[in-house]
LOKE-105900 format. One record per residue (C-alpha): residue number from 1; residue in one letter; x, y, z. Coordinates in Angstrom, 1 decimal, m for minus. Layout:
NUM:a:X:Y:Z .
...
! end
This chain:
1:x:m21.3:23.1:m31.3 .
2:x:m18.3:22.4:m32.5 .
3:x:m15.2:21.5:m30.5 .
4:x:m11.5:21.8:m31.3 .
5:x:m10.3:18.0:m30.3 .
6:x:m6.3:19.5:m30.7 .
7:x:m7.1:22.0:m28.0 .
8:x:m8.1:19.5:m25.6 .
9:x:m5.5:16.9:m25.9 .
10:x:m2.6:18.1:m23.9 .
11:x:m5.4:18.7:m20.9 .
12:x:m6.6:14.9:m21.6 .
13:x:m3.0:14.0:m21.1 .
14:x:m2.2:15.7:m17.9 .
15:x:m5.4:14.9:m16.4 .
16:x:m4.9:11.0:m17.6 .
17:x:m1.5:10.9:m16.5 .
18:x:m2.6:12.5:m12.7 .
19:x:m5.7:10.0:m12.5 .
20:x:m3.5:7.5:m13.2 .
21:x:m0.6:8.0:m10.2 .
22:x:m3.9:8.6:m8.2 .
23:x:m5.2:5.5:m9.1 .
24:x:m1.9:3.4:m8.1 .
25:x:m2.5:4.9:m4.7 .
26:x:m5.9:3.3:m4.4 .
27:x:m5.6:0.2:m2.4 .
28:x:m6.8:m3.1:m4.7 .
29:x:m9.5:m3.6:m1.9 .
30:x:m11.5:m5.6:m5.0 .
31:x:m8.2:m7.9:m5.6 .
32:x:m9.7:m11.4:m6.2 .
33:x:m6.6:m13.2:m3.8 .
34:x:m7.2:m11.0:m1.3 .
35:x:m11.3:m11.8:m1.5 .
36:x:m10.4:m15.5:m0.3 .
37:x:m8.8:m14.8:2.0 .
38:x:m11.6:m14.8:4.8 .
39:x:m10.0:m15.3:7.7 .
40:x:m8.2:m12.1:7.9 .
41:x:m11.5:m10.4:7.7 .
42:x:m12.8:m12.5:10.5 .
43:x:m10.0:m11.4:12.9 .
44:x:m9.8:m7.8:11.8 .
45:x:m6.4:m8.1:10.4 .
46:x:m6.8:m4.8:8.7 .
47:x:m7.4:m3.4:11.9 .
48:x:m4.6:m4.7:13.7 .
49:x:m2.2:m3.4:11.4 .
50:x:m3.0:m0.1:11.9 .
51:x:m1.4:m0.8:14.8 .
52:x:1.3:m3.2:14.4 .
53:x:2.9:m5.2:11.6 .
54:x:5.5:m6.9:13.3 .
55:x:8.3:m5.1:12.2 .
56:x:11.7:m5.4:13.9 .
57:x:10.5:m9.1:14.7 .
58:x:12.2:m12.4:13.0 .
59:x:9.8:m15.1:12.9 .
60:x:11.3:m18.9:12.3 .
61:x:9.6:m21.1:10.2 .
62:x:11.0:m24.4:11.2 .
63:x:9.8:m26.7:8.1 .
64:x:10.2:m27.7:4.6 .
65:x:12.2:m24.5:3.6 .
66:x:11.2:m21.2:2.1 .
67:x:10.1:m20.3:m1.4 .
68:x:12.4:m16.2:m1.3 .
69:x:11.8:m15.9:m4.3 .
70:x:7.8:m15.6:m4.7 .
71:x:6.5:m12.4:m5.2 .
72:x:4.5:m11.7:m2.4 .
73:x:7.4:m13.0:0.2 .
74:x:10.3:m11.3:m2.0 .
75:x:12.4:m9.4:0.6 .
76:x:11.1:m11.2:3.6 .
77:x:13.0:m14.1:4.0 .
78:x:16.6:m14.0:5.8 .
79:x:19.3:m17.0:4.9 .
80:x:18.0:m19.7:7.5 .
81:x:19.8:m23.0:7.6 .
82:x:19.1:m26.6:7.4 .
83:x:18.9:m28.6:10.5 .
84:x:20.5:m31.8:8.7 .
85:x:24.0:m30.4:8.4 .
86:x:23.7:m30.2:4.6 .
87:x:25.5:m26.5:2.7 .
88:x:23.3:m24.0:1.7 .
89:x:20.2:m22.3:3.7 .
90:x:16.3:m22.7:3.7 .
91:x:15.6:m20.7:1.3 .
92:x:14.1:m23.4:m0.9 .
93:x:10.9:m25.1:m0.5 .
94:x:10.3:m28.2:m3.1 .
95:x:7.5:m29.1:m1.0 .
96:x:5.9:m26.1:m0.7 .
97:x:4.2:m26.4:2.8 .
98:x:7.3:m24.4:4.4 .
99:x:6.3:m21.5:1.9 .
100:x:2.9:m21.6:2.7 .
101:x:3.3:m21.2:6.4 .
102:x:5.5:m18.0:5.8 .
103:x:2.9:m16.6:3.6 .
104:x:0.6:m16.9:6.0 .
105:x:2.8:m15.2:8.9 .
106:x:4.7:m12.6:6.5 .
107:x:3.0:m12.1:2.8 .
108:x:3.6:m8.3:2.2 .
109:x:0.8:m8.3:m0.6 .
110:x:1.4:m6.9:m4.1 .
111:x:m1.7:m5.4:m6.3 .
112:x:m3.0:m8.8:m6.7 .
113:x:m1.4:m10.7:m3.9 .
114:x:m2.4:m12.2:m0.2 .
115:x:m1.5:m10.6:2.8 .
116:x:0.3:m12.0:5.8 .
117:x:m0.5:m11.7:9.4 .
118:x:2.3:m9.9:10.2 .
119:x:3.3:m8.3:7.2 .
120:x:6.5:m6.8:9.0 .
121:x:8.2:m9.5:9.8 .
122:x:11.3:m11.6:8.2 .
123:x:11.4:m15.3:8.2 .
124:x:14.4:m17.1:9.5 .
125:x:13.8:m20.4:7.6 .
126:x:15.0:m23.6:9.2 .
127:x:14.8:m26.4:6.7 .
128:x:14.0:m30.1:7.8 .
129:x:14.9:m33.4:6.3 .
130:x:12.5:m36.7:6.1 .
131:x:14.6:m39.6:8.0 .
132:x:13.1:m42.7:6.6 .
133:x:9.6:m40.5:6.2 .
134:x:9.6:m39.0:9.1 .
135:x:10.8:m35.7:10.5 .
136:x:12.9:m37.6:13.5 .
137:x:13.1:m35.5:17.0 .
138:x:16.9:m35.1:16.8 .
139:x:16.2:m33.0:13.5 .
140:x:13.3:m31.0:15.0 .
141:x:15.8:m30.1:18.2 .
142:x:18.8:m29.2:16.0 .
143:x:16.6:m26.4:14.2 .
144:x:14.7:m24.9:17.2 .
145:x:18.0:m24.2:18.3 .
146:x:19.3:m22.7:14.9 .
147:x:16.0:m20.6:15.2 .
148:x:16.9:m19.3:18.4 .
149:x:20.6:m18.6:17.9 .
150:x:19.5:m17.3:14.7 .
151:x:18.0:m14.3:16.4 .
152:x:14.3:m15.9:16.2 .
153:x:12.2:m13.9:18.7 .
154:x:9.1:m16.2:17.4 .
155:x:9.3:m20.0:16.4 .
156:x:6.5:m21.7:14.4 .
157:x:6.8:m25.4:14.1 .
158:x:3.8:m26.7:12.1 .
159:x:5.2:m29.7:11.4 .
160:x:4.9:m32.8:14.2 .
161:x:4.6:m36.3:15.2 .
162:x:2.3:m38.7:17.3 .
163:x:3.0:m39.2:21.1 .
164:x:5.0:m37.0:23.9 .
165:x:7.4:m35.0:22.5 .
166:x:10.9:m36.8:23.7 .
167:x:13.4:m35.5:26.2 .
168:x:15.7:m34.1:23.2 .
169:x:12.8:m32.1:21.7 .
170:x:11.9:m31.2:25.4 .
171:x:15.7:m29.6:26.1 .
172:x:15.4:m27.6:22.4 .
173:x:12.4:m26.1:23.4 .
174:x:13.7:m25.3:27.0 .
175:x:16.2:m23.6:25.4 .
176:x:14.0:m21.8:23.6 .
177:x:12.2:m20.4:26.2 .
178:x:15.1:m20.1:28.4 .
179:x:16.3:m17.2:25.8 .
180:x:12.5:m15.5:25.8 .
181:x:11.4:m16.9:22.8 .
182:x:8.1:m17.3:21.8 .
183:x:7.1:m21.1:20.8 .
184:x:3.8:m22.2:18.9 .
185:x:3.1:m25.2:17.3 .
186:x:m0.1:m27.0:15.4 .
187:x:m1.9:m29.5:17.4 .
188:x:m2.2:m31.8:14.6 .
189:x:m4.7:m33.3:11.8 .
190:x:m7.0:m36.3:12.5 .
191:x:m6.5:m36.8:8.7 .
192:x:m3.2:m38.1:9.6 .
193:x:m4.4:m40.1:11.8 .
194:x:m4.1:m38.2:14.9 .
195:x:m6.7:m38.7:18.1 .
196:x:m4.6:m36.5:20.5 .
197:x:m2.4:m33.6:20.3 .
198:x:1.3:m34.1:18.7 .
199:x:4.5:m33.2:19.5 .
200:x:6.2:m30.9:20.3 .
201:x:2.8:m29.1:20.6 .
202:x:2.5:m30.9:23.8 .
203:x:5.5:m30.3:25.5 .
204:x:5.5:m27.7:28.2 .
205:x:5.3:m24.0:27.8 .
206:x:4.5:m24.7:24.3 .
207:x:1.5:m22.5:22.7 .
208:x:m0.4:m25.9:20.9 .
209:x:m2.8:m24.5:18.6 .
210:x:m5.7:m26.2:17.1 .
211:x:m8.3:m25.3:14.2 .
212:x:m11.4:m23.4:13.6 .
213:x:m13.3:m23.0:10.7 .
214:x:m15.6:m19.4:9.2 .
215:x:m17.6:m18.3:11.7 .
216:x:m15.2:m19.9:14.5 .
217:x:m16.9:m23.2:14.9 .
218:x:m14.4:m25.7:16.3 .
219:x:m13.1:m27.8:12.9 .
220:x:m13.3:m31.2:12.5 .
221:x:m10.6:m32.0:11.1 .
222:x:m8.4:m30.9:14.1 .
223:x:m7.4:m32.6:16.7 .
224:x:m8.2:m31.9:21.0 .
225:x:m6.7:m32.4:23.8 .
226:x:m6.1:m30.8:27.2 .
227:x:m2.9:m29.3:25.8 .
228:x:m4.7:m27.7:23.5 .
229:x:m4.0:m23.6:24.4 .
230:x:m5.9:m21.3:22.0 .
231:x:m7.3:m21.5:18.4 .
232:x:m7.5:m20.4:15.2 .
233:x:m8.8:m20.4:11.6 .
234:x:m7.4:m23.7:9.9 .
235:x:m10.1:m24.7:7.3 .
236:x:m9.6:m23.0:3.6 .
237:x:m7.2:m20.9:4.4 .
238:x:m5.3:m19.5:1.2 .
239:x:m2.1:m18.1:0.8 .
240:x:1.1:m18.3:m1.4 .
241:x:2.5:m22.0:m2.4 .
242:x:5.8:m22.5:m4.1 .
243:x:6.9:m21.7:m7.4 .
244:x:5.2:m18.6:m7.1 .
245:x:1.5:m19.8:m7.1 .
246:x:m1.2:m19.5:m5.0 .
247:x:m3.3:m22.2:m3.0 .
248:x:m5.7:m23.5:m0.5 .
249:x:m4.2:m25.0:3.0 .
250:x:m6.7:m27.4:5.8 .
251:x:m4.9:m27.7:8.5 .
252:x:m3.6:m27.0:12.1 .
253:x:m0.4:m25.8:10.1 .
254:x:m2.4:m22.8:9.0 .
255:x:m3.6:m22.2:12.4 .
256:x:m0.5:m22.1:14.1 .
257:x:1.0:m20.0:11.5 .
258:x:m1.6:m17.6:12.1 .
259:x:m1.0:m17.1:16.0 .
260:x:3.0:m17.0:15.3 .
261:x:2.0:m13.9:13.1 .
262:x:0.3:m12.5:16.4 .
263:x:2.9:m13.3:18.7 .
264:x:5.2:m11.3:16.4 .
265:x:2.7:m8.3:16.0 .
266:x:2.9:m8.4:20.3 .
267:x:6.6:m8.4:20.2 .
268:x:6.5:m5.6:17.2 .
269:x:4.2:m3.8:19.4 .
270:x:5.6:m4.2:23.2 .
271:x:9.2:m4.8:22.3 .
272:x:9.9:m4.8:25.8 .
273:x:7.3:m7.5:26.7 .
274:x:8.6:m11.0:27.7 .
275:x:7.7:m14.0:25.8 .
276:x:5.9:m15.5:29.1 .
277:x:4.0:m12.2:28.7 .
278:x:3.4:m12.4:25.3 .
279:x:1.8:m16.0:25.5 .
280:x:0.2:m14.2:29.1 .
281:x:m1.6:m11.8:26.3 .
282:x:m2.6:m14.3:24.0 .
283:x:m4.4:m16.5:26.6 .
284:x:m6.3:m13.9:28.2 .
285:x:m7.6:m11.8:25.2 .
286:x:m8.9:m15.1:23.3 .
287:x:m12.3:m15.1:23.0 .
288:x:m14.0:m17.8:25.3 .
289:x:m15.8:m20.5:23.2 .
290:x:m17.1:m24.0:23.9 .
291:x:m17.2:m25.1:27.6 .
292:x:m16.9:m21.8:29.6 .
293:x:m13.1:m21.3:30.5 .
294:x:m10.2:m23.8:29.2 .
295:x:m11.3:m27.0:27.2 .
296:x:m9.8:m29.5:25.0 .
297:x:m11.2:m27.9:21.4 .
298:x:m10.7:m23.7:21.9 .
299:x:m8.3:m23.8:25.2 .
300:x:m8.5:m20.8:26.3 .
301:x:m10.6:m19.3:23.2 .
302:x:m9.9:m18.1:19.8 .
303:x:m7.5:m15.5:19.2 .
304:x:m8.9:m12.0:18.9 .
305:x:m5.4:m9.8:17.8 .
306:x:m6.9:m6.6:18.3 .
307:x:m8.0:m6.7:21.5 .
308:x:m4.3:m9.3:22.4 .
309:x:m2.9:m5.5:20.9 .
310:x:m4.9:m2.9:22.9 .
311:x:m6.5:m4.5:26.3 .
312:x:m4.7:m4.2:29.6 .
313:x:m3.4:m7.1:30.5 .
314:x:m2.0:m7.9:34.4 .
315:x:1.6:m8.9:33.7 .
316:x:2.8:m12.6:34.7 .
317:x:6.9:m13.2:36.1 .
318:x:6.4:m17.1:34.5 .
319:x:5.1:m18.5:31.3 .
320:x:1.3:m19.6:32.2 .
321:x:1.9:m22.4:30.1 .
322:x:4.4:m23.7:32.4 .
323:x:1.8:m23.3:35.9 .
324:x:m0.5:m25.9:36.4 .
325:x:m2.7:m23.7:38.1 .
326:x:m2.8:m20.9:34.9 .
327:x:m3.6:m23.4:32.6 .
328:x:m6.5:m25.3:34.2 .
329:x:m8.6:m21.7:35.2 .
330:x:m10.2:m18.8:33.7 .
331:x:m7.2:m16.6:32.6 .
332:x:m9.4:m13.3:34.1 .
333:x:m11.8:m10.2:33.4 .
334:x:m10.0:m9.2:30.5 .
335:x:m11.7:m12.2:28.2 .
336:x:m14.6:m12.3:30.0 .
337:x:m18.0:m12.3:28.0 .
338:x:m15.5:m12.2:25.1 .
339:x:m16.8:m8.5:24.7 .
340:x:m14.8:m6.3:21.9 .
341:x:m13.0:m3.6:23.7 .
342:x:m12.9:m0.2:21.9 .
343:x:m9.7:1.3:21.7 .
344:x:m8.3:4.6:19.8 .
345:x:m5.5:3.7:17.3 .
346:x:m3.5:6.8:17.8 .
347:x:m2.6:5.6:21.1 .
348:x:m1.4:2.0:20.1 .
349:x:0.5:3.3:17.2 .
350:x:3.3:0.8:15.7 .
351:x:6.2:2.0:16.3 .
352:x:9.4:2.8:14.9 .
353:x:7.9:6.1:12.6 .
354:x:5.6:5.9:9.7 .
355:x:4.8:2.6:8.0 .
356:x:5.8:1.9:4.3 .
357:x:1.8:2.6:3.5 .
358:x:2.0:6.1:5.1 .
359:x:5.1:6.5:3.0 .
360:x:3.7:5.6:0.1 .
361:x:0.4:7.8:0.3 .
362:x:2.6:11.0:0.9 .
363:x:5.2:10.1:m1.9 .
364:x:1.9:9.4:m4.2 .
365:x:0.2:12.5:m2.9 .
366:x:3.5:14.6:m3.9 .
367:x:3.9:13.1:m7.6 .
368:x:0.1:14.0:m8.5 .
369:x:0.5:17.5:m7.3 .
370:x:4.1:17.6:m9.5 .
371:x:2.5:16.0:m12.0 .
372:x:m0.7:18.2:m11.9 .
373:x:1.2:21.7:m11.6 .
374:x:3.9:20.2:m14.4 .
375:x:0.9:19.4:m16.8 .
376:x:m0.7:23.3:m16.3 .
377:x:2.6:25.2:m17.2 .
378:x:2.8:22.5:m20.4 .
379:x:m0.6:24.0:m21.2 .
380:x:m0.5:27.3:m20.8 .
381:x:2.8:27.4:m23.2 .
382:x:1.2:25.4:m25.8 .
383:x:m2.3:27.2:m25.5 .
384:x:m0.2:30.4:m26.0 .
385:x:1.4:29.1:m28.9 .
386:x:m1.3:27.3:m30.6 .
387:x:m3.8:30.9:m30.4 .
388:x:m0.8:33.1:m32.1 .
389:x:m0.2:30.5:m35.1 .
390:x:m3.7:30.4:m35.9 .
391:x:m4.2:34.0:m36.0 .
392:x:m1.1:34.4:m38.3 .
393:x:m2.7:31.7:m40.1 .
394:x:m6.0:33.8:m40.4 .
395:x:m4.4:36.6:m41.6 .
396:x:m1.6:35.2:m43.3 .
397:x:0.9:37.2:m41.2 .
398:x:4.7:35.8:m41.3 .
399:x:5.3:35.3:m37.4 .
400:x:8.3:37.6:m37.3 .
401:x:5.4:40.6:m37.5 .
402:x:3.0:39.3:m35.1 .
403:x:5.7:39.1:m32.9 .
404:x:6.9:42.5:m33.2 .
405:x:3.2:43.4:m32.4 .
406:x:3.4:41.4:m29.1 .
407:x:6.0:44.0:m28.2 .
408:x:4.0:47.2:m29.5 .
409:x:6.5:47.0:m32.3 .
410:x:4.3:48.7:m35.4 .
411:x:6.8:50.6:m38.2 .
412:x:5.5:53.7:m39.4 .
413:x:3.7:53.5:m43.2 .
414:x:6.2:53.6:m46.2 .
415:x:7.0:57.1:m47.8 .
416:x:4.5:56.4:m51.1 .
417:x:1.8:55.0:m48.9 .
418:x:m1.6:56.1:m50.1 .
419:x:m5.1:55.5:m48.3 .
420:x:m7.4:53.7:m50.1 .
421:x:m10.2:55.7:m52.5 .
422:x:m12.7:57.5:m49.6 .
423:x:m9.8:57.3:m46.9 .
424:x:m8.4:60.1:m45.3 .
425:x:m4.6:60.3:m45.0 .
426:x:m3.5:59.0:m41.2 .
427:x:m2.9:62.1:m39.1 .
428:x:0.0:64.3:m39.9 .
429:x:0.6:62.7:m43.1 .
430:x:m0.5:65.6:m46.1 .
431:x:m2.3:63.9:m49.2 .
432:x:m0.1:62.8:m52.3 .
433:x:0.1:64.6:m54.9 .
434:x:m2.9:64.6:m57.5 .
435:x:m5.3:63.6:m54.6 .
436:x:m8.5:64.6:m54.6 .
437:x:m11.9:64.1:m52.5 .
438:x:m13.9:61.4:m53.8 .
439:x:m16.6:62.2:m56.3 .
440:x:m19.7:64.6:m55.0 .
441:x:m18.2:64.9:m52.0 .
442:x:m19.0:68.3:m50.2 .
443:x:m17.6:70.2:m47.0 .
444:x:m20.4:69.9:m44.4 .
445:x:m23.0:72.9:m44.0 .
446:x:m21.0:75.8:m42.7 .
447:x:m17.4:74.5:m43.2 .
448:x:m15.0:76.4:m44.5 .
449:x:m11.2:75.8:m44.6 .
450:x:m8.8:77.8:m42.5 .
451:x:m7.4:80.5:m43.2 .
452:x:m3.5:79.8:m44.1 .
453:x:m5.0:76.6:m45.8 .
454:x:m3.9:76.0:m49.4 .
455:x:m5.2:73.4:m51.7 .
456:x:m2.6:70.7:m52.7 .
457:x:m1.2:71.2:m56.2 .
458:x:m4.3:70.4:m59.0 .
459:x:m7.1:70.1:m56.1 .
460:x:m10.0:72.4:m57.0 .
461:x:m12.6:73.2:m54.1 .
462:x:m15.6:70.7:m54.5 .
463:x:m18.8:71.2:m56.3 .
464:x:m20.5:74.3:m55.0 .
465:x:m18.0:75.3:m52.6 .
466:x:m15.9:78.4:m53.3 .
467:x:m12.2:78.7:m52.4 .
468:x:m11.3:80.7:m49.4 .
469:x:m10.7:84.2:m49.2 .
470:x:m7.3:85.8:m49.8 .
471:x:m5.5:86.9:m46.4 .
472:x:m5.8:90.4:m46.0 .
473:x:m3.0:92.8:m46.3 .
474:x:m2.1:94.6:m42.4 .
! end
């Protein structure tokens, strides 16, 4: 069979050009950066966000400064300052730990990006100086309280130092808390040389965080200590690094980004909620592990941020962190078991309308079915087209009468028209002159002319057939 390629290629086009809007709808769920990254499969991230995203929430990355310009944090990072009273903002990071931590907490993900915790978010970055290689107290206290007068409703600190955090870190983070924000910080590393847990994680009210590695066994590479208050992943975790790359973190610093993302999707979520009650949530939805209730590896368990955004949690009037009592018990039945709690998303919408996914879908959606309906009326037109050239081609008619035959258009014959040899004449059109029947040709048996009839001028009856009687006189 043969097919006519020409015909097909403007339905080829349309359909090509509708597969491929449908296709950049498709979400790149077999992205290779988004494979590694394990521990967002581990705590249902994708889950979580169908519920919150942390928009509306300003996150403070207190730390080596901010990479804006990487791709996958583009649009998420505010001006920020620099706690050592030098011009400009954070947004720089020649370090790059700073722009890992925001990843972490805020990546919005491109085709072949990583994804953030909190993908909603923007980062107030606070940048920090080395004093004499060190990050000194007094620099740490001067940009917990930029974060907070920033507008910072969450502040990660993922950078520390050995011992009791000092009276002037101690009055920053008061401060903090004072204006209901959120604090979390890493617990620290033993390959810095830790044994217990660093300031300012230890400092009171503080959420100190230590690490956990796939499958949530307790990491070895963090440190423990009775301040410890929850934990998460902190072994391989991989995210954006400055000058727009891509790398692999080990640390603390990874897990306390991670529960500053969920502190923000709780504020996104429950804007209303107090940050005592926010860090209330946290504790009592982690999932117990180690030594039944609090203990110097987990706390009070490892964070699970679905159920920390769906289970119903008693409120608190104080930060639990802050009550001796809170922190050396069971936080209650809501963790208990650690069971999953199933919960219907509709009802734990984010809020604030659609998110930018739904918005995309529908826009998507709209431009195949324009695109779809655009590419039919192209075809029909040129399908139209293409069948009248080819039959003028056929016949080799000039297109000027084909398309007065569209229109029913037909001009009579010319005056001198004559049938071809066996044709009769078209009907009321008399013979030409000199016609006659074709040769042997004979009326049929029993014809005979009418009466009035009179033979054209030369025409003699046929062979055998006798002209018609004269009309009789009356």
């Amino acid at each position: 069979m043969r097919v006519n390629v020409g015909s097909l290629r403007p339905v080829t086009a349309c359909l090509l050009a509708g597969l491929l809007v449908v296709g950049a709808a498709q979400p790149a769920a077999a992205a290779p950066r988004r494979a590694e990254q394990w521990y967002l499969d581990e705590l249902r991230i994708d889950q979580a966000h169908k519920i919150s995203t942390g928009r509306g929430v300003v996150v403070a990355v207190i730390d080596t400064g901010v990479e804006a310009g990487h791709p996958d944090l583009r649009g998420q990072v505010l001006a920020g300052g620099r706690s050592y009273g030098a011009s400009g903002d954070g947004r720089a990071d020649e370090d790059g730990h700073g722009t890992h931590m925001a990843g972490i907490i805020a990546a919005k993900g491109s085709s072949d990006g990583v994804t953030g915790i909190a993908p909603g978010v923007k980062i107030l970055p606070i940048k920090l100086r080395k004093e004499d290689g060190v990050y000194k107290s007094a620099g740490m206290a001067r940009g917990i309280r930029m974060a907070v007068d920033g507008g910072a409703k969450v502040i990660n600190i993922s950078i520390g130092g050995a011992g009791l955090a000092n009276p002037v870190e101690e009055s920053a983070i008061k401060y903090a808390l004072d204006h209901d924000v959120v604090v979390v910080a890493s617990a620290g590393n033993t390959a810095s040389g830790r044994t217990a847990v660093g300031s300012p994680a230890n400092a009171p009210g503080v959420i100190a965080v230590t690490g956990t590695t796939r499958g949530g066994a307790f990491w070895s590479g963090s440190v423990q200590g009775p301040e410890a208050v929850v934990a998460a992943p902190g072994d391989g975790i991989y995210n954006v690094a400055n000058e727009g790359g891509y790398g692999w973190g080990d640390g603390t610093s990874d897990s306390s980004a991670i529960v500053s993302g969920l502190a923000a999707l709780i504020r996104s979520k429950y804007p209303d909620l107090s940050a005592p009650n926010v860090i209330n949530r946290i504790i009592r939805t982690a999932r117990d592990a180690g030594v039944s209730g609090r203990d110097p590896q987990y706390g009070f368990g490892v964070i699970d941020p679905t159920k920390a955004l769906t289970a119903n949690v008693p409120p608190v009037t104080a930060n639990p962190l802050l009550d001796p009592a809170a922190a050396a018990t069971d936080p209650g039945p809501a963790r208990a078991g650690g069971a999953d709690e199933e919960f219907d998303v509709t009802q734990h919408g984010d809020r604030g309308g659609p998110t930018d996914q739904q918005v995309m879908v529908v826009g998507i959606g709209i431009a195949v079915v324009l695109v779809l309906l655009l590419g039919l009326v192209v075809f029909l037109i040129w399908n139209r087209r293409r069948y009248r050239r080819e039959a003028a081609r056929a016949a080799d008619i000039p297109d000027e009468v084909l398309d007065r035959a569209a229109q029913g258009a037909y001009s009579p014959p010319d005056a001198g028209y004559a049938p071809p040899p066996g044709y009769p004449p078209p009907p009321g059109q008399a013979p030409p002159a000199g016609y006659a029947p074709p040769s042997g040709y004979a009326p049929p048996s029993g014809y005979a002319p009418p009466s009035d009839y009179t033979p054209p001028s030369g025409y003699g009856p046929p062979p055998g057939g006798a002209p018609p009687a004269p009309p009789r006189e009356r």
